[in-house]
C-alpha positions as CSV (number, residue, x, y, z in Angstrom):
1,X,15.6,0.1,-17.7
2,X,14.0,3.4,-18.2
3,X,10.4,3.0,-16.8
4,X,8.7,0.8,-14.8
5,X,5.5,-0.8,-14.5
6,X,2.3,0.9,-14.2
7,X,0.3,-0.1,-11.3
8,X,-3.8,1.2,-10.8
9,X,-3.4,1.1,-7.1
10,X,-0.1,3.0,-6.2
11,X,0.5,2.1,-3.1
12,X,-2.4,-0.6,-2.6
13,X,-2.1,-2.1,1.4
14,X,0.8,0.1,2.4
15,X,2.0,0.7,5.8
16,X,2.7,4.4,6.6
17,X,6.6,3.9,8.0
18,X,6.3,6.9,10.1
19,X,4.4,4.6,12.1
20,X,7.4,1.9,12.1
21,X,8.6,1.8,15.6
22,X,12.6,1.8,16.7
23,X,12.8,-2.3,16.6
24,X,16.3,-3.5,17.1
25,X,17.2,-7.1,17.6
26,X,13.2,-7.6,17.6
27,X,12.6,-10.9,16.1
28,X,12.2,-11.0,12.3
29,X,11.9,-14.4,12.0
30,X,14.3,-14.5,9.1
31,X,16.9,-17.1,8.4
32,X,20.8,-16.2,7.8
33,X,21.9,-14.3,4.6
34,X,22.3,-17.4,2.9
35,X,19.8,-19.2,3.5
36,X,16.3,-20.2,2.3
37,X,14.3,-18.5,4.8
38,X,11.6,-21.3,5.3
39,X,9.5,-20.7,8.2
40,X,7.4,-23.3,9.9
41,X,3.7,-23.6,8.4
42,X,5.2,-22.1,5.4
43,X,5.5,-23.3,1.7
44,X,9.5,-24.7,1.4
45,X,11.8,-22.2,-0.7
46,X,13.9,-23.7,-2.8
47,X,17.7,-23.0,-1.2
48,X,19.4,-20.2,-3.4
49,X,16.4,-18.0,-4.0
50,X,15.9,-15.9,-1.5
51,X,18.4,-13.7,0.8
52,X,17.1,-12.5,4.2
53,X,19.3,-9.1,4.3
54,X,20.1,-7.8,7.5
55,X,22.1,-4.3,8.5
56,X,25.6,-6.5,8.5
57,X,24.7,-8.9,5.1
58,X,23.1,-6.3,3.0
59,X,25.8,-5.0,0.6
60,X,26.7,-8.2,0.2
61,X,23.4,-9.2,-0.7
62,X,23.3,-7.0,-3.1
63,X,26.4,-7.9,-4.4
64,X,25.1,-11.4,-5.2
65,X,22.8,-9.2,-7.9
66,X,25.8,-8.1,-10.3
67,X,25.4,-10.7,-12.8
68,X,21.7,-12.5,-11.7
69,X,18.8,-10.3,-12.0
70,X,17.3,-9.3,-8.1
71,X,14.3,-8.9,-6.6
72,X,14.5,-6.4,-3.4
73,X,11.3,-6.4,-1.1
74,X,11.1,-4.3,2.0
75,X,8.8,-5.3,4.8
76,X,8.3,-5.0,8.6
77,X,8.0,-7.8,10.9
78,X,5.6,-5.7,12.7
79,X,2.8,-6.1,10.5
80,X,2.1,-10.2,9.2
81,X,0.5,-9.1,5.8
82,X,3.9,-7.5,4.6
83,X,5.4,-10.2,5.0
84,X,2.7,-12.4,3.2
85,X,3.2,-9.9,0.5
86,X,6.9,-10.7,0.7
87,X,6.1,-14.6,0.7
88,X,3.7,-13.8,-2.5
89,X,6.9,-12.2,-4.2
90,X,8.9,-15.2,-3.9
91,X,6.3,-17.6,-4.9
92,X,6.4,-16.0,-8.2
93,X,10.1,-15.4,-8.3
94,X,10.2,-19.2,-7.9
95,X,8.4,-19.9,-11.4
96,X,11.4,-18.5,-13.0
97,X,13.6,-21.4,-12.3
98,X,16.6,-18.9,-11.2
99,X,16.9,-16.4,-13.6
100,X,15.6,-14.2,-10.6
101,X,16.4,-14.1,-6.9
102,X,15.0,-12.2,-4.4
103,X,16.7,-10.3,-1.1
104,X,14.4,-9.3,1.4
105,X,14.7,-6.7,4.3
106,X,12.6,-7.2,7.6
107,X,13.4,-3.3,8.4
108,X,11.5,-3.3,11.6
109,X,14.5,-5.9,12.6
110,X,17.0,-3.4,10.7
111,X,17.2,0.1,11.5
112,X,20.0,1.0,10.1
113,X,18.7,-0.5,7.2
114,X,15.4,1.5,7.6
115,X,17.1,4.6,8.1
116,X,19.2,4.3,4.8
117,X,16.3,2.7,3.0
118,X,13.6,5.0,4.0
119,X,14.6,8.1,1.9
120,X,14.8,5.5,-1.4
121,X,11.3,4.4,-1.0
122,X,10.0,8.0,-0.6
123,X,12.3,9.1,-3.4
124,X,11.1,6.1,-5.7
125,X,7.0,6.0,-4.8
126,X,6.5,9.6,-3.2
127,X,5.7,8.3,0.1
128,X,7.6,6.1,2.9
129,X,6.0,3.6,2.9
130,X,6.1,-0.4,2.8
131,X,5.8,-3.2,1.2
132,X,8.2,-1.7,-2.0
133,X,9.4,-3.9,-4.3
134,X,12.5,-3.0,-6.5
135,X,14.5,-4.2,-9.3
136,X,18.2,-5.2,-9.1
137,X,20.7,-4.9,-11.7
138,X,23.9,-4.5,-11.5
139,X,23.4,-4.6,-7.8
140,X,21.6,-1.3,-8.7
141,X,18.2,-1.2,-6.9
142,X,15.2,0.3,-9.8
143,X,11.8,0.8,-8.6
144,X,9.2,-1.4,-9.6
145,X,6.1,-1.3,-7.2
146,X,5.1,0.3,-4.4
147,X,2.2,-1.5,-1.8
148,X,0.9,-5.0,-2.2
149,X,0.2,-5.7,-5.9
150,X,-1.6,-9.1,-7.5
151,X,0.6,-12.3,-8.3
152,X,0.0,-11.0,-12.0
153,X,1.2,-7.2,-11.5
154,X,4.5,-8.8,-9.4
155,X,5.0,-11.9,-12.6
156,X,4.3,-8.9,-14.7
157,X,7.0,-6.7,-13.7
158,X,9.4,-9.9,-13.2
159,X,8.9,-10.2,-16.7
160,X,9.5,-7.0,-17.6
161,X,13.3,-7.2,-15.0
162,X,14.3,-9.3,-17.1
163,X,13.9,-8.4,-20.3
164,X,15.7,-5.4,-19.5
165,X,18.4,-7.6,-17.8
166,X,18.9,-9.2,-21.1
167,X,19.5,-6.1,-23.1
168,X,22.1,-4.9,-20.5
169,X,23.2,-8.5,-20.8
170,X,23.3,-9.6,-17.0
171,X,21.7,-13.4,-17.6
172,X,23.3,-15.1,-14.6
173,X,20.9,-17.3,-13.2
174,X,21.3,-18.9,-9.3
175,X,21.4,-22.4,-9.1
176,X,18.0,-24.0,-7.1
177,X,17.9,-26.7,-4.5
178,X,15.3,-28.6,-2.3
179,X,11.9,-27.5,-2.0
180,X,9.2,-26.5,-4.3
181,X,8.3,-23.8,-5.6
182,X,6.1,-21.4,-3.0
183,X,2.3,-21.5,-3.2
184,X,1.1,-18.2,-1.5
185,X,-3.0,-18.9,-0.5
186,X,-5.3,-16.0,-0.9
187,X,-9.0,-16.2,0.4
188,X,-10.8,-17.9,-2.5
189,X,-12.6,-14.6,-3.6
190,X,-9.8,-12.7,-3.8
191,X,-8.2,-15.9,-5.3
192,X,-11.0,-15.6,-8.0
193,X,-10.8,-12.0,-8.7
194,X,-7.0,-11.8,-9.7
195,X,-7.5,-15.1,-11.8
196,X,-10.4,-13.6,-13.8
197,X,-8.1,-10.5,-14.2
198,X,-5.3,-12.3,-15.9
199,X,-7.5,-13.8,-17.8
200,X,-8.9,-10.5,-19.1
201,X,-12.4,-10.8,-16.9
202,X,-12.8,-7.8,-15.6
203,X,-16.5,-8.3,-14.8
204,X,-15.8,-11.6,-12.9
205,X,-13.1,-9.8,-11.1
206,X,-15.9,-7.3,-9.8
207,X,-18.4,-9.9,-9.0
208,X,-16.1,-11.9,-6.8
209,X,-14.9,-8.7,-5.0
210,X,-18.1,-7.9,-4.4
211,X,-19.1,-11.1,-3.3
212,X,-16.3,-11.1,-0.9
213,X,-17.9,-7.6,0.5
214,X,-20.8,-9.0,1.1
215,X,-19.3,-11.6,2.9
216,X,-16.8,-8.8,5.0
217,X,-17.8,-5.5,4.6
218,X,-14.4,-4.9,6.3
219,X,-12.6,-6.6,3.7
220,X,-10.4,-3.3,2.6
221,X,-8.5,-5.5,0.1
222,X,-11.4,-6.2,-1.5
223,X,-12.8,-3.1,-1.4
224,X,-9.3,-1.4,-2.8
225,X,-9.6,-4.2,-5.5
226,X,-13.1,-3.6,-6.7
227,X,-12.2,0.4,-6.8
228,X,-8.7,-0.7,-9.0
229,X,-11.1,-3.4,-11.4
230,X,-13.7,-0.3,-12.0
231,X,-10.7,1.9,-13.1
232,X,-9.4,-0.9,-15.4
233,X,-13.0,-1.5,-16.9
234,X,-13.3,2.5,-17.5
235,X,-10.2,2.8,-19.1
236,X,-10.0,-0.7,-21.2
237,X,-9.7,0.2,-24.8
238,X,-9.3,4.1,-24.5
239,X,-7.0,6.2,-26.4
240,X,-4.7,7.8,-24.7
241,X,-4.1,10.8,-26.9
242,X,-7.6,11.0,-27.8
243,X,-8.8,11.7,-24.2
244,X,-6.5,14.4,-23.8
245,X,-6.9,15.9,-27.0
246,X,-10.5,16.0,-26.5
247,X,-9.7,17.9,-22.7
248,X,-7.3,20.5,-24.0
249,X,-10.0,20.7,-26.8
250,X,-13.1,21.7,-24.5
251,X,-11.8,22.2,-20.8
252,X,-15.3,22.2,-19.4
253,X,-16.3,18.7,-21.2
254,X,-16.4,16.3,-18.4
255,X,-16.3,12.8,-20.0
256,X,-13.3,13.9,-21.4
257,X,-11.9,15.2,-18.2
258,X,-12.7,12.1,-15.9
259,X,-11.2,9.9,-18.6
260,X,-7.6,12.0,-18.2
261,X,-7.8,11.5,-14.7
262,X,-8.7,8.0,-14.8
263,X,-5.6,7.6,-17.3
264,X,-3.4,9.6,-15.4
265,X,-4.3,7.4,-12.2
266,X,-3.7,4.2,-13.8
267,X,-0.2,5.6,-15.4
268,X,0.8,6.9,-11.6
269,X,-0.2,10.4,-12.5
270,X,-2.0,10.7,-9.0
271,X,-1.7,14.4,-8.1
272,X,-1.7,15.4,-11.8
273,X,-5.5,13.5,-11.9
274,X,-6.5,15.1,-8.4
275,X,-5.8,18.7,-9.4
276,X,-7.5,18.2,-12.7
277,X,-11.4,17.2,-11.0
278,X,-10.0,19.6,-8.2
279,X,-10.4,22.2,-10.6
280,X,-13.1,21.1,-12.6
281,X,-15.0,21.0,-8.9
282,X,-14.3,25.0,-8.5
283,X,-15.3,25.4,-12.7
284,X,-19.2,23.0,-11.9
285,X,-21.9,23.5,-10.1
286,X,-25.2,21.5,-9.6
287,X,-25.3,17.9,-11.3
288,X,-22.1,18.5,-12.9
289,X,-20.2,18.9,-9.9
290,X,-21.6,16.6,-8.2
291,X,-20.5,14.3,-10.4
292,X,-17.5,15.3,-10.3
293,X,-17.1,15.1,-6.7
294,X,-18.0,11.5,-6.9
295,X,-15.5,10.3,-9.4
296,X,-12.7,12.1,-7.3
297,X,-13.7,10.5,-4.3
298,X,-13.8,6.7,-5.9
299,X,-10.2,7.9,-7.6
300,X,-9.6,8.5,-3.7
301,X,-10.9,5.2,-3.1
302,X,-8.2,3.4,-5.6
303,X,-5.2,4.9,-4.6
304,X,-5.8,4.3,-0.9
305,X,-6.4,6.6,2.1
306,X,-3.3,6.1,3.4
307,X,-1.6,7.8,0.8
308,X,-0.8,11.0,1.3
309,X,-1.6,12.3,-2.0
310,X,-5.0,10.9,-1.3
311,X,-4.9,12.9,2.2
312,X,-4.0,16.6,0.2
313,X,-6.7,15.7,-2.5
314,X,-9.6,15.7,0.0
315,X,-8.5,19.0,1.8
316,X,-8.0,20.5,-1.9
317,X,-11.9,19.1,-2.3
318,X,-13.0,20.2,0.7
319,X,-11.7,24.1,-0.2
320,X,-13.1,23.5,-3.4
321,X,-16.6,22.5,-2.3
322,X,-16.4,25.3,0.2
């Protein structure tokens, strides 16, 4: 597998792990290595597809991976929606009927998996930070997705697992009992918004986003969402090669300049996209850079503040602008 899939958030609802606190024999509420997991108030999990990973069970874990195609998610106990995020991943692991397992990591619970797991995830998504979601083959951990992605990004990139599982031809499959297939419940907006994007509704997707603002104007997912579905809608249909043709062409034309950094956000291009308005900011003045200005700060807006790329754009701005 030589690439992975290409997310418009980055790191959408991550938790900083600098912020992860020393949490040994803290409760993680996870079940033994082998089994299903299943917590009370919780969907069932059909036995067999997922592995709660602990310091002493992980290599084995892993191990379980060499000939079935793997899920790995890493979470902390220490903050619920990880772990819903988690719960979200297995749900649509379950639709494929074993051809994928899952291992899961409650790191807060694990620190010496945390401290050996840490470097990976800011190797793989340039930041340490969780939920990160990676591939296994082989027993081979491959990044896939950092943050909390919708159920069509994580079916996406399942997808995607195991096609490359075929051509390397690991098609084990793990055999499924008891329970049903997780259901993972969103608020109905947000429920609303990532149907109408798998169905290609982009426009829904904004309405119910924004709906769900008006409702909560604290609702960050939502806001983070509406910020990803306005990417999507700016960049649906454009030419790639086109748009940066048409920058290198003419470095001071701005539609073609915010349409490279909206590509290069949606392709995980963040800092290359940030240094591009950056500069343009410095090269404007008036109207023009005002504009400018704006469309940096909503790029901001879809990659997260959290993220520290997001943190070094707005001092880079700020010198910029002053």
């Amino acid at each position: 597998m030589t690439s992975t899939p290409e997310t418009p958030a980055g790191a959408r609802g991550a938790i900083d792990l600098t912020g992860l606190s020393g949490a040994a024999g803290a409760p993680s509420g996870a079940a033994s290595a082998t089994g299903s997991g299943a917590q009370p108030g919780r969907s069932a999990v059909p036995d067999g597809l997922l592995v709660e990973a602990t310091d002493a069970t992980f290599s084995q874990a892993l191990n379980r991976h060499m000939t079935v195609p793997g899920l790995l998610v890493l979470w902390t106990g220490q903050h619920p929606q990880t772990r819903d995020y988690r719960d979200l991943v297995v749900a649509t692991a379950a639709r494929f009927e074993g051809r994928v397992a899952v291992v899961s990591a409650d790191l807060a619970a694990n620190p010496g998996l945390a401290q050996s797991l840490v470097p990976l995830i800011a190797q793989a998504f340039g930041q340490p930070s969780i939920p990160a979601t990676f591939g296994l083959l082989q027993g081979q951990p491959i990044p896939l997705m950092p943050g909390v992605a919708p159920a069509a990004d994580v079916q996406a990139a399942i997808e995607q697992l195991l096609e490359a599982a075929v051509r390397s031809g690991i098609t084990g499959r793990v055999e499924l009992s008891g329970g049903e297939p997780a259901e993972v419940e969103l608020p109905p907006l947000h429920q609303a918004a990532f149907d109408a994007i798998e169905a290609g509704d982009l426009d829904g997707a904004a309405a119910a986003y924004r709906q769900a603002l008006a409702e909560n104007p604290k609702d960050a997912d939502a806001e983070l969402g509406l910020a990803q579905v306005g990417l999507m809608q700016r960049t649906q249909g454009v030419d790639l090669a086109a748009a940066r043709a048409a920058a290198a062409a003419d470095p001071s034309d701005i539609d073609a300049a915010l349409t490279v950094a909206d590509l290069d956000v949606l392709g995980g291009h963040v800092e290359d996209a940030f240094a591009r308005l950056v500069d343009l900011v410095r090269a404007t003045d008036g109207e023009d850079r005002n504009r400018v200005r704006t469309h940096l700060i909503d790029l901001f807006g879809v990659v997260g503040g959290h993220d520290e790329r997001v943190k070094k754009g707005r001092t880079a701005l700020m010198n910029a602008l002053f």
